[in-house]
C-alpha positions as a Python dict, from the first residue, in 0.01 Angstrom:
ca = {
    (1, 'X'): (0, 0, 0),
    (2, 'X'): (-149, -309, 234),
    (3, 'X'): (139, -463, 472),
    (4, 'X'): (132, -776, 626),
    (5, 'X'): (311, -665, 957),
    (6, 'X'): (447, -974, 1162),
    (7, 'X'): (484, -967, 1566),
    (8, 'X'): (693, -1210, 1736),
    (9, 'X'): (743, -1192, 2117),
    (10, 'X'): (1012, -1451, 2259),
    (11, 'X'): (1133, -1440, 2646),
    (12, 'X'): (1447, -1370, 2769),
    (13, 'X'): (1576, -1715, 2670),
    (14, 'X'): (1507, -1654, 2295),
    (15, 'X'): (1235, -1894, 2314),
    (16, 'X'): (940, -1784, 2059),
    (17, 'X'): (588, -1739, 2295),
    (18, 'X'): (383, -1513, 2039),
    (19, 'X'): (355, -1515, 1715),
    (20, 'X'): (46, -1307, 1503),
    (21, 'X'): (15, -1195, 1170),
    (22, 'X'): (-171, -832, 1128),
    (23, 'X'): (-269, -682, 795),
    (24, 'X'): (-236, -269, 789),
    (25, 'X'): (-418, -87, 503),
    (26, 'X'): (-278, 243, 555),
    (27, 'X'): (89, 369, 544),
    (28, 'X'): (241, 626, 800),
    (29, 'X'): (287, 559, 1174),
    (30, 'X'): (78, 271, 1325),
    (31, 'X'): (46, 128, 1728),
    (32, 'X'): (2, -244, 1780),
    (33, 'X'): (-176, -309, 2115),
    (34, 'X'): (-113, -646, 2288),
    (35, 'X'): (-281, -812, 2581),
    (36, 'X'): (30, -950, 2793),
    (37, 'X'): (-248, -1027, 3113),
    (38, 'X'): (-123, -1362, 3073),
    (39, 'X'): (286, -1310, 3054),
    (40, 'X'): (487, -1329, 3381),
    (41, 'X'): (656, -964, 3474),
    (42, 'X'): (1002, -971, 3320),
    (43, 'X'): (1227, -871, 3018),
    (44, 'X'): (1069, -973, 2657),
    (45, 'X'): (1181, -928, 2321),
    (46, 'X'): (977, -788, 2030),
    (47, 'X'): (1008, -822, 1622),
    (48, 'X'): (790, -629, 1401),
    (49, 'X'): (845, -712, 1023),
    (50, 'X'): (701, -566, 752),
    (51, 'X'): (611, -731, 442),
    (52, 'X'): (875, -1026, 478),
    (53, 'X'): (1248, -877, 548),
    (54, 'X'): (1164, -536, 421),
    (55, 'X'): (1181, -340, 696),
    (56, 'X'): (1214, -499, 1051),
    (57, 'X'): (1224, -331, 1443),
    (58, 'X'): (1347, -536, 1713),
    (59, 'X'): (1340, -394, 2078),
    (60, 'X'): (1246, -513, 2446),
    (61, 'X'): (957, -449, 2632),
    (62, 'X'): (935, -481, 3046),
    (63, 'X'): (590, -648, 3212),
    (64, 'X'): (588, -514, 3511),
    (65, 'X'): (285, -652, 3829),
}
């Protein structure tokens, strides 16, 4: 079934910088590609939720220059 798949991105402060709303047609395993060209190298945190609350993944990523 179609998911709505939500991506939030927020720095190390907790402070929300990207936000975007992606709509998957297929089930099974799925990669998100972002452009961070613009982000500073550091620590971020990443949310990926899934038709509302269903099913959420939080976890860091590391820009690195």
């Amino acid at each position: 079934a179609p998911q709505n798949v939500t991506i939030t991105l927020y720095d190390m402060m907790g402070k929300l910088i990207f936000s975007e709303v992606r709509r998957h047609d297929q089930s099974g395993r799925q990669s998100i590609t972002l452009n961070l060209n613009g982000y500073e190298a550091g620590v971020y945190f990443y949310r990926l939720t899934a038709n509302g609350e269903q099913q959420t993944a939080n976890g860091k990523l590391v820009v690195v220059r």
